[in-house]
N, C-alpha and C positions, 0 to 999 in steps of 0.2 A: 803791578805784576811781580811776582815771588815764582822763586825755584823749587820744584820739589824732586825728592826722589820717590816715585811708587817702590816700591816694594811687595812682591808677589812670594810668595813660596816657590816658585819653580824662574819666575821670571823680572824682572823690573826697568825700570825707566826713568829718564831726565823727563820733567814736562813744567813748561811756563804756566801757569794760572793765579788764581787772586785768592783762592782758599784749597784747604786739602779736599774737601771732600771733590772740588771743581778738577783738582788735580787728577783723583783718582778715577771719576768719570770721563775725562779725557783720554785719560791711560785708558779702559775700557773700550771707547769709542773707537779708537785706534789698532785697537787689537792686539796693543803691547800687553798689556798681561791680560789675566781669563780673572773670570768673577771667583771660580773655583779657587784660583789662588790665595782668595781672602786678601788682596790689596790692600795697605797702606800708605798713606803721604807723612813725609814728612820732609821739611824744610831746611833746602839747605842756605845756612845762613851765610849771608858776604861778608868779606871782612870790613870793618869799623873804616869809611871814609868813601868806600866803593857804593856804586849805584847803579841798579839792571836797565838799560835801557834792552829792550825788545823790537826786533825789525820782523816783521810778518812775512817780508820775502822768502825770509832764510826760514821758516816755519815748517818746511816739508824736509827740511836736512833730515838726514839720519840719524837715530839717536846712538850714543854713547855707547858703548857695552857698562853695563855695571853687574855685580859690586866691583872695584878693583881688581885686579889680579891680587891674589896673597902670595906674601914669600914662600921661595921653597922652605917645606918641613923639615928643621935641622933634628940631629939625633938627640933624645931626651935626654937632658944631664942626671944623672946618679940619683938616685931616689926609692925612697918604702911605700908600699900601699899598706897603711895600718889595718886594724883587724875591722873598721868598721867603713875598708874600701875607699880612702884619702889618700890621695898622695901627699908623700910628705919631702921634699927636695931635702939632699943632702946639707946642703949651699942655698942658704936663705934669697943670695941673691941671683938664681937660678930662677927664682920666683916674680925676681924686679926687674921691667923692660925698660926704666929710665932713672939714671943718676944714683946707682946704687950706693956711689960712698959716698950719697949726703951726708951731714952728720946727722939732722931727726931721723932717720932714717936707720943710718949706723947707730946709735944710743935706743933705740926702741928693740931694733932687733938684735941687741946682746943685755937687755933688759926682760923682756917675758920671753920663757924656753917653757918645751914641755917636762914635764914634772917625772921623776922619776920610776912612775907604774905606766909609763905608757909605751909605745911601741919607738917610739922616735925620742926617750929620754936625751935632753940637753939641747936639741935641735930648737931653733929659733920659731918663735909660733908666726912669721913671717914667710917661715918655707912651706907651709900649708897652701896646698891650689885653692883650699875654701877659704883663708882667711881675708876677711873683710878689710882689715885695713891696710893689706897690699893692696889690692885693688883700687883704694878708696886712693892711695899714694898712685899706683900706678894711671889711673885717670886723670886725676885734676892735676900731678906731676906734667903728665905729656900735653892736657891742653895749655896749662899755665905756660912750659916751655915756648911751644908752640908759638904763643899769642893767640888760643883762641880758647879762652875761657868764656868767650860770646858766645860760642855755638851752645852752652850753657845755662847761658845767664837771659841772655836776651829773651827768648821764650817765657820766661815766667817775670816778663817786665823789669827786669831788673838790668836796664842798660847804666854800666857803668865799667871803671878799670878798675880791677880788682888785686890785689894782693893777697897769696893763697897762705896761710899758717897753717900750719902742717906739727901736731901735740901743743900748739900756743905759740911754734918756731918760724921765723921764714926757711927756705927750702936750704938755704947755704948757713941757716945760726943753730950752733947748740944751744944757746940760750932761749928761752921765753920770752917773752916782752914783759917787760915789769907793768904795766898794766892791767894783763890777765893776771900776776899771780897775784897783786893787789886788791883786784874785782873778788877773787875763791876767798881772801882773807876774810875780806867782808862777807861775803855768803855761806862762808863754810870753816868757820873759825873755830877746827878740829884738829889733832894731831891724825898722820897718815894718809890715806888717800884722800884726794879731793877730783872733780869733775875734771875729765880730760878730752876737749874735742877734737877728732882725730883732724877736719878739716875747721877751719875759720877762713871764710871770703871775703874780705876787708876792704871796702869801694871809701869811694868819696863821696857818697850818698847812703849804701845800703851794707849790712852786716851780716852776716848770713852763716849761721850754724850747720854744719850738714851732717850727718852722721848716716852709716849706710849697713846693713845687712844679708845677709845671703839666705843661709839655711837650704836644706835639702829641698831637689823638686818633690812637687805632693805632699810636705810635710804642712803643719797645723801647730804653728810655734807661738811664745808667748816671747819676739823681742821686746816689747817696749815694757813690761812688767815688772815691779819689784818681788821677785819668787822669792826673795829671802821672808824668816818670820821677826824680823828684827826691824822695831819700828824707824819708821823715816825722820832723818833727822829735824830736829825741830827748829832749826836756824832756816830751814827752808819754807815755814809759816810765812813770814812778812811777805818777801819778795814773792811767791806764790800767789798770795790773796789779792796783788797789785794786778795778778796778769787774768784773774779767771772771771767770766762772766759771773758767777755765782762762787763768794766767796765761802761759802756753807763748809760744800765737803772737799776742803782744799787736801787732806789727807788722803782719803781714796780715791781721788785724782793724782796725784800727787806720782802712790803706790800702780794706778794702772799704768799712767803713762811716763814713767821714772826715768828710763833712760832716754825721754823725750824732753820733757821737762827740766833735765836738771841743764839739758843747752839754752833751752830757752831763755831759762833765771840767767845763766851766765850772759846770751845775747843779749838780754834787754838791759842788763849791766852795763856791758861794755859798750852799748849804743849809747847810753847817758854820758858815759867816760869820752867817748870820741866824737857824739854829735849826729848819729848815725842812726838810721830804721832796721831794727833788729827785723830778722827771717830766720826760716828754719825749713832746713832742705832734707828728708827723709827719705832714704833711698831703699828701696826694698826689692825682691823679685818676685817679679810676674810667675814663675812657676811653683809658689809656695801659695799660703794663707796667712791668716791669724786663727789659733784656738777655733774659732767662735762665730767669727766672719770676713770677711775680706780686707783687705789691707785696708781699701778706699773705706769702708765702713765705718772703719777702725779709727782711721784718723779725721774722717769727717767729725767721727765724736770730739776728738781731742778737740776740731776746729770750734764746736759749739760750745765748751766749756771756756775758749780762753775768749779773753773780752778782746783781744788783738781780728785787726779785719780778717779775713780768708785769704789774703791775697799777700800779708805777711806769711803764712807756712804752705808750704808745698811734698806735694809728694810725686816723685818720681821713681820707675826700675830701673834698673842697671841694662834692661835692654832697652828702653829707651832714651838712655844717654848714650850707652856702643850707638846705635840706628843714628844720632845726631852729629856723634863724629865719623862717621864712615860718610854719612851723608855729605859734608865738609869736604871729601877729596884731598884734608891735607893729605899730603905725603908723612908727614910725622907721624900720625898717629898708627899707622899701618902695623907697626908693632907691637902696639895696646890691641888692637882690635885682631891678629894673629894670635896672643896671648889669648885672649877672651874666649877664644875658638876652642881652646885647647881646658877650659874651666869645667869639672863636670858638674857642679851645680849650676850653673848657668845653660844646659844643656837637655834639653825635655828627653825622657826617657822614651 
């Protein structure tokens, strides 16, 4: 027996069952939400030691009110809508709901600003409500805190304790782990920029890449693409050919799925280095595309190319990781998920 929360459009529910679909037929049957609502289940998970036992007596109780209450709306801090309708916070950490004088956090954002022809010159590309890698910091920051980076993990089999790197940093080091910069030496033994993964999941079993994007709703984007016309470097042959079903055309693999790929080379690295089953967690939104076809389309390709199982890479949206921690009931997170509310690319026009 598993917890779920339904989820209706207009309405939702706590309901005990053994699978979601069981869940949402429940909810149905019951008359807590309507079909019209378009119902979903999803699972709220316990924490790591805890165990549901279920009394049937109690089975006619009342259910819950959900979602939570959200905090009152406090006044918007200081901020520009650029010409192409972004908000742009004055105060990058205006933008951050947790631990804002980390130091990755503090060194990332007085490191990339916007560039001098834009509307928000000097402003930290951190004070953008669209930018990906607050968010990416703002989620896995508040479950890591929390202690629940299971409501996470655990769904996509990946039960273990995880330690979150945050640009190759723990959440309290300005340093790297000399590991990772060791693992790029070897991969990418370039002057200037090398692979930087915003999150690294670092278990006693599993290793887990994540990298996450936004983009406008309805838009038709090329994130995972090399758009440059400047060939891919060549140091990224070997390790490539190790990972792909079909080592043929490891270059126009390579080039489509580039900002996918170059975590991977890195994960399967540092899995060798630590003992670990490299993963790769790809976070995109439900309200966008790819170019061409669907997200899922998209990277079901990438799935068939690497000779790695299915069940090492995953993909998930940014709404359904919010849906998993709201599902949770921590109290912590109520701030992430207040924030989210207020995202406008996360919000269907």
């Amino acid at each position: 027996m598993k917890i779920y929360h339904v989820r209706g459009n207009r309405r939702s529910a706590v309901i005990f069952a053994e699978t979601e679909e069981e869940a949402v037929a429940r909810a149905l049957d019951q008359d807590l939400v309507k079909f019209w609502d378009q119902p979903a289940a999803v699972e709220v998970p316990l924490p790591k030691g805890y165990r549901l036992i279920y009394d049937s007596l109690l089975g006619s109780m009342a259910q819950a009110e959900l979602p939570l209450p959200a905090p009152e709306p406090t006044p918007e801090p200081p901020h520009t809508i650029t010409r192409s309708g972004t908000k742009v916070y004055e105060d990058w950490r205006d933008n951050i709901v947790v631990d804002a004088g980390a130091p990755p956090l503090v060194w990332r954002a007085e490191r990339d600003r916007f560039r001098a022809n834009t509307d928000v010159a000097g402003r930290s590309y951190l004070a953008s409500e669209n930018s990906e890698i607050a968010l990416l910091w703002n989620l896995f920051r508040t479950l890591e805190k929390a202690g629940r980076l299971d409501m996470m993990a655990r769904p996509l089999g990946l039960n273990d304790e995880f330690e979150v790197l945050y640009w190759h940093r723990p959440w309290h080091s300005l340093e790297p782990l000399p590991e990772i910069g060791q693992a790029l030496q070897r991969l990418e033994p370039r002057k200037g920029y090398q692979t930087e993964t915003t999150i690294i999941l670092k278990g006693r079993r599993f290793l887990v890449a994540v990298e996450g994007y936004l983009g406008k709703p309805g838009a038709h984007l090329r994130p995972w693409e090399r758009t440059s016309s400047v060939s891919v470097p060549a140091s990224y042959q070997a390790p490539l050919r190790e990972l792909l079903a079909e080592s043929a055309p490891w270059e126009e693999t390579m080039r489509r799925f580039y900002n996918l790929l170059r975590h991977v080379i890195l994960a399967a690295e540092l899995g060798k280095v630590w003992g670990l089953e490299p993963h790769l967690l790809a976070i995109v939104n439900q309200l966008n595309r790819q170019a061409t076809r669907s997200h899922d389309a998209e990277f079901a390709e990438l799935q068939r190319r690497l000779c790695w199982p299915k069940q090492q890479s995953h993909l998930l949206t940014w709404q359904a990781l919010l849906a998993r921690a709201e599902a949770s009931f921590e109290p912590a997170v109520r701030p992430l998920l207040a924030h989210a509310k207020r995202l406008s690319y996360l919000q269907d026009s």
